[in-house]
MARMARMAR-787385 format. One line per field, with one value per residue (C-alpha): x, y, z; residue in three letters; residue number from 1. Coordinates in steps of 0.02 Angstrom, whole numbers, plus 50000, padded with zeros to 5 digits. Example, Ala and Ser with C-alpha at 12.3 -4.5 7.8 and 13.67 -1.06 7.14 Angstrom:
<atoms>
X 50615 50684
Y 49775 49947
Z 50390 50357
code ALA SER
pos 1 2
</atoms>
This chain:
<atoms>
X 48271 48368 48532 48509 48540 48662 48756 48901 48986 49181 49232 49381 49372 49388 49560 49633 49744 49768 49919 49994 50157 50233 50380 50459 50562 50715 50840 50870 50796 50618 50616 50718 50600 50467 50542 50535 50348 50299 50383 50305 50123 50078 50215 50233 50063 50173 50316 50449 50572 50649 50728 50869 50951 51112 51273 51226 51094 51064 51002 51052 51186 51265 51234 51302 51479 51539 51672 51602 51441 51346 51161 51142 51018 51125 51164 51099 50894 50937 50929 50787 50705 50719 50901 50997 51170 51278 51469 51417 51592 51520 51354 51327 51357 51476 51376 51486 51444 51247 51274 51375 51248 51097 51229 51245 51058 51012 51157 51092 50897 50956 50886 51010 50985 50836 50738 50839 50898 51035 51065 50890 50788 50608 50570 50360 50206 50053 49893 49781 49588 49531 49693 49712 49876 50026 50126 50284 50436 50603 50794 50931 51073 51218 51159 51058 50907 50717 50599 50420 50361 50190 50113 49959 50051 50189 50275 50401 50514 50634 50623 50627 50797 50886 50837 50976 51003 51135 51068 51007 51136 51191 51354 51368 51447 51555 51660 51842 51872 51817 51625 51528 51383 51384 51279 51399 51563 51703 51815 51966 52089 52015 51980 52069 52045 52201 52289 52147 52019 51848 51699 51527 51359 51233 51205 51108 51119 51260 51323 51366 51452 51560 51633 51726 51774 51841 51927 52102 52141 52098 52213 52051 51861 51732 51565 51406 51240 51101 50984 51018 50993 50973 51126 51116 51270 51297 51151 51268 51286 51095 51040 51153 51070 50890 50785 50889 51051 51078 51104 51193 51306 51371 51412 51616 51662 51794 51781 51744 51583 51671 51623 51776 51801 51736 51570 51528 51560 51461 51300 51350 51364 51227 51048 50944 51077 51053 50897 50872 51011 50907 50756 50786 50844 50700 50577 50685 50704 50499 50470 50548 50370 50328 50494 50418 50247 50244 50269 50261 50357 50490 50514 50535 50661 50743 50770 50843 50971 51003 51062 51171 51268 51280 51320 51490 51525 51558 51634 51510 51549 51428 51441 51430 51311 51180 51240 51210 51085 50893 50756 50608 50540 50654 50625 50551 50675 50793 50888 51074 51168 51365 51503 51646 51533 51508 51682 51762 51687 51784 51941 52065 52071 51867 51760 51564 51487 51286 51235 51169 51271 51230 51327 51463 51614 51740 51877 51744 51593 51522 51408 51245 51346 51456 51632 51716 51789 51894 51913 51989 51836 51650 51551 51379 51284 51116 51005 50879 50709 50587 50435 50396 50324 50375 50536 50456 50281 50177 50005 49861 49643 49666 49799 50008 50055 50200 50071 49950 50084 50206 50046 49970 50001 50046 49928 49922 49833 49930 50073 50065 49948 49885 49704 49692 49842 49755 49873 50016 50077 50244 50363 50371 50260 50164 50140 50267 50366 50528 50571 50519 50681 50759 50673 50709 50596 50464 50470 50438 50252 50238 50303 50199 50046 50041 50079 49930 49822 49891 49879 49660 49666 49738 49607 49447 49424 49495 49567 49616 49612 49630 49604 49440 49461 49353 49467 49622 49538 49473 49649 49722 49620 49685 49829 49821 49726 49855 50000 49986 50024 50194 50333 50345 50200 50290 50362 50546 50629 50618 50586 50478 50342 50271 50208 50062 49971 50078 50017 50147 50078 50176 50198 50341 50295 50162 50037 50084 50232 50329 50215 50042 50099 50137 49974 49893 49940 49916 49734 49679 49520 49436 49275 49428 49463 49366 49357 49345 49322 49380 49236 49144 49126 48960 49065 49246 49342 49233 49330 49229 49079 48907 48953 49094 49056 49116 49283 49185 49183 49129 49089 49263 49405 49592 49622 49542 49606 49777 49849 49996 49881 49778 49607 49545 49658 49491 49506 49684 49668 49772 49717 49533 49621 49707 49567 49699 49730 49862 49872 50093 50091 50076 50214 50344 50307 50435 50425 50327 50168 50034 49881 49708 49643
Y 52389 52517 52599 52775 52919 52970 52833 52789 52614 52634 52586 52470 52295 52228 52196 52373 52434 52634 52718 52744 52837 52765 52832 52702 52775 52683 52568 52435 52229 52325 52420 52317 52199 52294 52357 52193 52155 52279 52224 52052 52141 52291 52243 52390 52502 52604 52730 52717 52806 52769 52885 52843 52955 52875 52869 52696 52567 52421 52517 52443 52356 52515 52606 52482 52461 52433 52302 52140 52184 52040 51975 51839 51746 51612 51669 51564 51633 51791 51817 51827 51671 51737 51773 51636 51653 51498 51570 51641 51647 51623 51568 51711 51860 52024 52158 52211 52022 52066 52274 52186 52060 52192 52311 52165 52123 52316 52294 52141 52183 52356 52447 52575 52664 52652 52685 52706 52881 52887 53045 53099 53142 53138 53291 53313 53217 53292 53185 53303 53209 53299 53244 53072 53120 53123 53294 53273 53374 53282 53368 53326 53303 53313 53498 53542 53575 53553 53497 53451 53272 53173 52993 52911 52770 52812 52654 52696 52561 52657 52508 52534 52511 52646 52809 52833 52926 52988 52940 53076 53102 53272 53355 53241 53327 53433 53246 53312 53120 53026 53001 52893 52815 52612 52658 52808 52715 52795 52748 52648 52800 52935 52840 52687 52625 52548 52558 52697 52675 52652 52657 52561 52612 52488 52303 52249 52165 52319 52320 52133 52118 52279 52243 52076 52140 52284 52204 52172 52340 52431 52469 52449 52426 52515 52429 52514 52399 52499 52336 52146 52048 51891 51818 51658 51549 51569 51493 51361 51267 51284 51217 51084 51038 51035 50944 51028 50931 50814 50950 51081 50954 50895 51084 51093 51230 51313 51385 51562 51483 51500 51376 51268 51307 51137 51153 51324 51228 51096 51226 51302 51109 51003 51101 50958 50963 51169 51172 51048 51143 51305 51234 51143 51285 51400 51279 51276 51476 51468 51346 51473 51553 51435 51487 51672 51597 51636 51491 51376 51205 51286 51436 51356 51233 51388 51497 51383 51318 51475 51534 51403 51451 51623 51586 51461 51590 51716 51589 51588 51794 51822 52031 52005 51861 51970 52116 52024 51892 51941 51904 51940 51825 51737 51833 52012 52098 52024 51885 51902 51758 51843 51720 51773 51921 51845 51780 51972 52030 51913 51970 52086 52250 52258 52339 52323 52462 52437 52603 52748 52881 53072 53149 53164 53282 53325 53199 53046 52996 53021 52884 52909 52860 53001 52911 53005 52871 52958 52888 52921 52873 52833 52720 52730 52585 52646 52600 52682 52802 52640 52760 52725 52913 52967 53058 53182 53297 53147 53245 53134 53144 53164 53278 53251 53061 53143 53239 53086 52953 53073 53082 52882 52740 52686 52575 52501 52382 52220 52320 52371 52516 52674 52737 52917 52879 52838 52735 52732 52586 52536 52393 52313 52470 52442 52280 52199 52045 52137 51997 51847 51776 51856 51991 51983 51839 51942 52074 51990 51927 52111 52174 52064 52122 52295 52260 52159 52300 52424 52317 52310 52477 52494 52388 52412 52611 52631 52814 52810 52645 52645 52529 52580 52648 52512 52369 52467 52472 52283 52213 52331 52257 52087 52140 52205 52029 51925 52002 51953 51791 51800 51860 52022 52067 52036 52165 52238 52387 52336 52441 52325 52430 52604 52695 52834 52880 52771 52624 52500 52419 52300 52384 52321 52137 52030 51935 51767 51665 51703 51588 51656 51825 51756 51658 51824 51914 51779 51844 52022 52072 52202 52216 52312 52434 52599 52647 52812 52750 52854 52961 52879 52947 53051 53137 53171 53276 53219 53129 52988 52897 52830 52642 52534 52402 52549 52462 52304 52413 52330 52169 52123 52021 52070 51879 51848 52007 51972 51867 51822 51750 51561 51633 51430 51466 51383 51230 51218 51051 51143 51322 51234 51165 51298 51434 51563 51635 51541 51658 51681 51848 51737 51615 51737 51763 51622 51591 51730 51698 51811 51860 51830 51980
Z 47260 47151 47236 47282 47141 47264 47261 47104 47058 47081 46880 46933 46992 47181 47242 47158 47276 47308 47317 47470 47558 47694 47812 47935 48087 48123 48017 48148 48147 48133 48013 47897 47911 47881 47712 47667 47736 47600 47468 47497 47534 47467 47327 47199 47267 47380 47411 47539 47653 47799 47913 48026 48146 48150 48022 47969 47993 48130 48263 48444 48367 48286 48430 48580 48547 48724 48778 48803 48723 48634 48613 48762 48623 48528 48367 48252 48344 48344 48158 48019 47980 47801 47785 47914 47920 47927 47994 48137 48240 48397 48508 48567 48433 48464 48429 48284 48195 48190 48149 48013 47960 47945 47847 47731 47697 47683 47537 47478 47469 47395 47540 47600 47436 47374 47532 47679 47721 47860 47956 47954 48099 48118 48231 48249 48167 48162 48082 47978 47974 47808 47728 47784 47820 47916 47918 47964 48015 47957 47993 47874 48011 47901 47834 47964 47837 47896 47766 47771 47715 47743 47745 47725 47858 47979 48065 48221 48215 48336 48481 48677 48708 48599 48673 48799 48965 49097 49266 49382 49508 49556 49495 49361 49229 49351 49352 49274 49219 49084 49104 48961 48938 48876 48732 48679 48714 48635 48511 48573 48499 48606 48768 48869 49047 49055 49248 49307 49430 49351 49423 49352 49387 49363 49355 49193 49064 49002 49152 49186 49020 49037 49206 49166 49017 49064 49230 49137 49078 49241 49428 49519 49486 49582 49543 49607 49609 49671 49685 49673 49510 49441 49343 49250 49192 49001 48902 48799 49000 49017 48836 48846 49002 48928 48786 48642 48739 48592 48480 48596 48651 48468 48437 48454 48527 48621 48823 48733 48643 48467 48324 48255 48078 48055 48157 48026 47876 47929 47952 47792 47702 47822 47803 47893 48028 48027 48048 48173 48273 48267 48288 48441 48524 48471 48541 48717 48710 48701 48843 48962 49012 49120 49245 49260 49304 49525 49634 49465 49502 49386 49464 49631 49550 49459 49584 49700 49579 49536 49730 49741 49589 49621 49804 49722 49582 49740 49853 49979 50009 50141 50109 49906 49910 50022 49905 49730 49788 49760 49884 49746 49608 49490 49315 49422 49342 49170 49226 49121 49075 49132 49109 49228 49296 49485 49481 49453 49581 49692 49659 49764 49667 49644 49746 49776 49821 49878 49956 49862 49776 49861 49739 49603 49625 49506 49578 49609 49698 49853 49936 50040 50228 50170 50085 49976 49813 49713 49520 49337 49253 49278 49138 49152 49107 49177 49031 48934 48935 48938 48977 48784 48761 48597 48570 48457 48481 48406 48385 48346 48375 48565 48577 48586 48648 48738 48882 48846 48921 49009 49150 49138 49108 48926 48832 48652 48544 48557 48580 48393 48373 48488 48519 48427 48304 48156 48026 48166 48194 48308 48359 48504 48598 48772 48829 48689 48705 48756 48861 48753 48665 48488 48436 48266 48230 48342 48225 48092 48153 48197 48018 47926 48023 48007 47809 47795 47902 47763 47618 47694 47693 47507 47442 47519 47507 47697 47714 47919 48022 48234 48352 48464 48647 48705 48637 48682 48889 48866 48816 48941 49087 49024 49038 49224 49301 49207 49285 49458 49411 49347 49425 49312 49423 49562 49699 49647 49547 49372 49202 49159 49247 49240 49406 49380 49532 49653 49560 49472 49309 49202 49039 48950 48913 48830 48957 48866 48816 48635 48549 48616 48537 48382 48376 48428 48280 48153 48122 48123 48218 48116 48248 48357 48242 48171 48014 47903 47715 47548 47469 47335 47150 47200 47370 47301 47423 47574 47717 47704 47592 47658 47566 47639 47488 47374 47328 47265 47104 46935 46998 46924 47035 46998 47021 46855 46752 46800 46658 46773 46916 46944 46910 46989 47147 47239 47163 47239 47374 47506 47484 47534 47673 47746 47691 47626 47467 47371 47227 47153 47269 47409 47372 47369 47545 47589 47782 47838 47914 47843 47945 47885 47849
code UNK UNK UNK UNK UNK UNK UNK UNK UNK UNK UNK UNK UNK UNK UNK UNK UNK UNK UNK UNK UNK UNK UNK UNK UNK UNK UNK UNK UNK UNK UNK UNK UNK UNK UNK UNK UNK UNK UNK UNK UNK UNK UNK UNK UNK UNK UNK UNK UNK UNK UNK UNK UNK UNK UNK UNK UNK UNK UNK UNK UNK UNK UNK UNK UNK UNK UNK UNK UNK UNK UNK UNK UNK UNK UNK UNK UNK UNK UNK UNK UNK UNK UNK UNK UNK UNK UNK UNK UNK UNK UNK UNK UNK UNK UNK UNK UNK UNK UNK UNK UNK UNK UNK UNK UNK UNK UNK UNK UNK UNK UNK UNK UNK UNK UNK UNK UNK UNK UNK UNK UNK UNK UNK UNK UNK UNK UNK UNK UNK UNK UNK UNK UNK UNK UNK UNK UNK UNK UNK UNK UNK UNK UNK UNK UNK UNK UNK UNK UNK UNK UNK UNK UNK UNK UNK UNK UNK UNK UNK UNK UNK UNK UNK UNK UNK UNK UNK UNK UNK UNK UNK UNK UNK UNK UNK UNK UNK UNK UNK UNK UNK UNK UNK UNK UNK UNK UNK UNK UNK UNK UNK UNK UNK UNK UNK UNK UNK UNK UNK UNK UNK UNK UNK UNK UNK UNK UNK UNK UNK UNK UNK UNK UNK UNK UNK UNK UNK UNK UNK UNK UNK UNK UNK UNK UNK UNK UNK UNK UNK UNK UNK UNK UNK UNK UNK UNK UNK UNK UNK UNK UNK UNK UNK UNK UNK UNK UNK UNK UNK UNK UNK UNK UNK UNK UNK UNK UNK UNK UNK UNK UNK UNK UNK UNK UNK UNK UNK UNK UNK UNK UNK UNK UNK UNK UNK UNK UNK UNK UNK UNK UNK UNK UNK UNK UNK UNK UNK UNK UNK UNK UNK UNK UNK UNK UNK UNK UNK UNK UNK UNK UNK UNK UNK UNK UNK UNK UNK UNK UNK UNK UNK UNK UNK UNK UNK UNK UNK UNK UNK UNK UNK UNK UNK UNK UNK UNK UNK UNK UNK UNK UNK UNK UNK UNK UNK UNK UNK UNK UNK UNK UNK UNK UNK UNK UNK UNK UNK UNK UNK UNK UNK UNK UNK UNK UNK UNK UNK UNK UNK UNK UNK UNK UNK UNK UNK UNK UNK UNK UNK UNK UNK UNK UNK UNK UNK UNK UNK UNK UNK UNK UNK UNK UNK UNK UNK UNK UNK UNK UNK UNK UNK UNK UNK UNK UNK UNK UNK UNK UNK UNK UNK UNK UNK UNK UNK UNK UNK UNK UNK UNK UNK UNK UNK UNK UNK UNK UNK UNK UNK UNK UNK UNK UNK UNK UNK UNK UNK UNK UNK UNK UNK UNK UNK UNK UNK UNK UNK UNK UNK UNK UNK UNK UNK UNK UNK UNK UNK UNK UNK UNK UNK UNK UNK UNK UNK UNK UNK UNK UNK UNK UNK UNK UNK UNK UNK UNK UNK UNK UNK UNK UNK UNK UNK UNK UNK UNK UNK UNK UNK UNK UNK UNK UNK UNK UNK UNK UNK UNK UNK UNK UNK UNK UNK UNK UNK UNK UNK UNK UNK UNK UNK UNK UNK UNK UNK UNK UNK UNK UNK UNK UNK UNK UNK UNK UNK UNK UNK UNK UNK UNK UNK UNK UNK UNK UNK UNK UNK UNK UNK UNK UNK UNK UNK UNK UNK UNK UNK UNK UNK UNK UNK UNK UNK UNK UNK UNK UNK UNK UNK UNK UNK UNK UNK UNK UNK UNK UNK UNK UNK UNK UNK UNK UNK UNK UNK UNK UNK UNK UNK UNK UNK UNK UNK UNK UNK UNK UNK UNK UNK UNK UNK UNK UNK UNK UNK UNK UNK UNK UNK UNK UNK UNK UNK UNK UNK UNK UNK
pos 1 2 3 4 5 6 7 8 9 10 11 12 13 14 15 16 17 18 19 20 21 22 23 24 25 26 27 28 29 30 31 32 33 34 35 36 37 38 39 40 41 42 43 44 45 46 47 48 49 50 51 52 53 54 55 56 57 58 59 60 61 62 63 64 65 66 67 68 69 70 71 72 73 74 75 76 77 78 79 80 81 82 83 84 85 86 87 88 89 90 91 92 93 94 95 96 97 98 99 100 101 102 103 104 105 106 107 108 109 110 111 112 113 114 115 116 117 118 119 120 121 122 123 124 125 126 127 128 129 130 131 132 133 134 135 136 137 138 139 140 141 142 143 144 145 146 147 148 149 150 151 152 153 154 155 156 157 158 159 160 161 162 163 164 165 166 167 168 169 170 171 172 173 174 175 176 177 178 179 180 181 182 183 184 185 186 187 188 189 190 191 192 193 194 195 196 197 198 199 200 201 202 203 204 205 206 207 208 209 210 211 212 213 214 215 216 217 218 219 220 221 222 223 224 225 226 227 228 229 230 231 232 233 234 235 236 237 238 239 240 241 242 243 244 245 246 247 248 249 250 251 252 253 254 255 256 257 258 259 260 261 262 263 264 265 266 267 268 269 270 271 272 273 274 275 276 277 278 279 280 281 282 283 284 285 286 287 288 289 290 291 292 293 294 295 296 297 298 299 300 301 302 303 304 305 306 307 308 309 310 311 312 313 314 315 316 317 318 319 320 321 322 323 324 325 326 327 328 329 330 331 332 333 334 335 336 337 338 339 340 341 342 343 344 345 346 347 348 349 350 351 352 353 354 355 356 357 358 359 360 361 362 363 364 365 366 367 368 369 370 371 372 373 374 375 376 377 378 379 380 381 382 383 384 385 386 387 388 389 390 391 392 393 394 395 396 397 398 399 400 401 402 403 404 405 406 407 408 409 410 411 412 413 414 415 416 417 418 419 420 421 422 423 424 425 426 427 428 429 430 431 432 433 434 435 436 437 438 439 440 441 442 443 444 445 446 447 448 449 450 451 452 453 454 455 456 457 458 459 460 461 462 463 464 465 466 467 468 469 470 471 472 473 474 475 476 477 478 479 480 481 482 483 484 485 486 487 488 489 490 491 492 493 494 495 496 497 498 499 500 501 502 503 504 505 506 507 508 509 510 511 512 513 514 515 516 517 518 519 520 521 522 523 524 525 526 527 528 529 530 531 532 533 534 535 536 537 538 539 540 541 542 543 544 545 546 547 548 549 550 551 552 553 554 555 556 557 558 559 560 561 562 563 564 565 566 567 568 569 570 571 572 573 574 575 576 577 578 579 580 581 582 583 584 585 586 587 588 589 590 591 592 593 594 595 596 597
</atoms>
């Protein structure tokens, strides 16, 4: 049967991949790695810029400079498979080691400048449907300029935990002390605490590290905890306790969790012993989903233990143990490892203060039963908007995401990609794995996906991909049966959920352990997405073509034309095996897992 006169053969062969622009949002873990996704991916089909709002890259870790603040993930996990580091100084890394480290690869990889623009701001996105396109509105915020940009792609790799807030308490900023915010700490020249009376508000995972390390410096320490959390011992007592013992336990290390100059030059000199070491404790990190699963043996084993050293850590206290203690599920809210945390709040010159505050005034605070607590300087460590509605008017097929989510509940494809946003994609978005060990392996699995969505797109005639409504509302009903079981689901204050309508939904975390996510993303499901193809040669300037098969082309493969590739890469034994393309593009992939496309 002849084609239709309408109808023209694309004259290029199959696997020709179009030309696309891409803008990432955010220099942090994220987005460097998914600069690097594309190189490895789309390779030299695309064009690149990524705008960060801050000074300098790394994100969080630029950002959070407070005293005492570190990642509570060992070190040596909480890095890219594909650039370890063997001198980390200490288990658990200061958060100016890992701003440091991500400094050094965006030096390394020749990122900062060649595609990395710092001090840039993305301020509105607006996808045109004739176009393709992303129109974006960008502010230069060292000359205040505005400029106009587009993309065929836009990525927000701006994570959950960066866009900080004051808490809402009245009179705030009438306070005639020194007020600041953990994730705006100031520098050491234009602020100390030393021999005033400090008050902290709020007691996660910020707040736990800042108020034993603070302690020292300060006359007295008002610490207000609005609710009760969780607080584990540091994670070097607990791994040496479980199956990665062996290793954990042959570590030398001092009480502060540094490495002996001798332990670092034996990662640097012993890779077998390395990578057992890391790999041990990545396997332990992952078996932790089972504790958050309710009434799980576990759990029940967990929690208990758990009492009983919070209970010693506060000397049996009866006030601060029914203060600090929870009565909800273990894991409800984050449970923070806080060496030495428990054990301040013991002492003589500290003060635990569980009611609500009414108000601030400009000497102080005054509490809910009516005391008046007068103070030299309040730190806030009261978190971050987790509401995940966009920072920016983010205007897509079914109107601006900001009124979409400010007024429901927030839902995404496998946390990755929004209903209406055609090629938007986004880190660690609703229903991520926030919670599920080092994110910077996460975001690796996540980088590598969306590459190999775009790098579909870019060669087989796809103009505007989005995940459908009705897979966004089936995995979103997944979602809300599978909660119930764990104790995310379970009743207490946490920011792990979202309330719309008086109903609380669990929207910050995976339904799974670390490793079902990663599985999940290892393949991509095209019959979720929809599709608007390129025109074809008889309907250029249309938004879309009547052939999907257009990009087949001239019934030529790329994998033979290219002199530089295997054109028998089928006859390959283990490329039959695994049932992936083992062409040299692939190679240079190097430990990232790619999805099957």
């Amino acid at each position: 049967m002849p084609a239709p006169a309408s109808y023209t053969v694309k004259e290029e062969p199959f696997g020709v991949a179009r030309r696309v622009r891409i803008v990432v949002i955010g220099a942090g873990a994220s987005g460097i790695n998914m600069v690097r996704a594309l190189r490895l991916q789309v390779q030299d089909s695309f064009e690149l810029d990524v705008y960060e709002k801050n000074r300098d890259v790394g994100g969080t870790w630029h950002e959070n400079r407070y005293p005492g603040c570190r990642c509570d993930i060992p070190s040596h996990n909480y890095q890219f498979s594909w650039r370890p580091k063997h001198d980390w100084t200490n288990f658990f890394s200061p958060a100016e080691e890992i701003s440091a480290y991500l400094g050094q690869i965006c030096d390394e990889e020749g990122m900062r400048d060649s595609v990395i623009k710092t001090d840039h701001q993305v301020l509105s996105a607006l996808w045109d449907e004739v176009q393709g396109r992303w129109l974006l509105t960008v502010a230069n915020l060292q000359t205040g300029e505005h400029f106009d940009d587009s993309a065929d792609f836009l990525i927000d790799a701006t994570g959950i935990l960066n866009n900080w807030k004051w808490p809402d308490l009245p009179g705030l900023h009438d306070f005639e002390g020194d007020l600041v915010h953990s994730a705006r700490w100031p520098r050491p020249a234009d602020f100390t605490l030393k021999n005033k009376t400090v008050a902290v508000i709020g007691n996660g995972s910020s707040g736990v590290q800042i108020v034993p390390a603070i302690y020292p410096q300060v006359k007295k320490l008002v610490h207000v905890v609005r609710t009760p959390t969780w607080v584990l011992p540091s994670r070097t007592k607990i791994l040496a306790m479980g199956p990665a013992a062996d290793v954990v336990n042959s570590i030398e290390l001092d009480d502060d969790d540094n490495f002996s100059p001798e332990q670092i030059a034996r990662f640097q000199t012993d890779p077998t012993f390395y990578r057992k070491f890391v790999k041990a404790i990545e396997k332990e990190i992952s078996a932790g989903f089972s504790m958050v699963l309710r009434d799980s043996p576990e759990q029940v084993s967990a929690t208990e233990q758990l009492r009983q050293y919070m209970a010693a850590m506060l000397n049996g206290d009866e006030r601060l143990c029914k203060t600090l203690i929870p009565t909800f599920a273990l894991g409800c809210r984050r449970m923070t490892p806080a060496p030495a945390y428990l054990q301040t709040l013991t002492k003589s010159n500290v003060q635990v203060v569980a009611e609500g505050i009414r108000r601030v005034v400009p000497r102080g605070i005054e509490l809910t039963n009516g005391t008046m607590i007068e103070v030299d300087a309040i730190v806030c460590a009261t978190g971050f908007d987790v509401s995940f509605c966009p920072r920016f008017p983010l205007v897509g097929r079914n109107g601006n995401l900001q009124d979409l989510w400010r007024n429901s509940i927030p839902q995404a494809y496998m946390s990755c990609a929004v209903p209406g946003l055609p090629n938007y994609f986004t880190f660690l978005g609703p229903n991520g794995p926030i919670g599920h060990g080092s994110t910077f392996t996460l975001t690796e699995h996540i980088a590598t996906y969306i590459a190999g969505v775009i790098r579909k797109c870019q060669t087989e005639g796809i103009k505007a991909i989005v995940p459908s409504q009705a897979a966004v509302d089936d995995y979103s009903e997944h979602i809300r049966a599978f909660m119930p079981r764990t104790a995310w689901g379970s009743s207490c204050s946490s920011w792990y959920k979202s309330t719309s309508n008086g109903n609380e939904t669990v929207t910050a975390l995976h339904p799974g352990s670390r490793i079902h996510f990663i599985h999940m993303l290892e393949k991509f499901r095209g019959e979720d997405y929809e599709y608007v193809y390129e025109a074809d040669g008889s309907e250029k300037g249309l938004a879309s073509c009547r052939n999907r098969f257009y990009y087949l082309g001239n019934g030529f493969s790329t994998k033979e034309l290219d002199p530089d590739s295997d054109a028998a890469w089928y006859l390959d034994s283990a490329a039959l095996t695994a049932g992936v393309d083992d062409s040299d593009a692939n190679h240079k992939m190097g430990s990232i897992i790619r999805p099957q496309l």
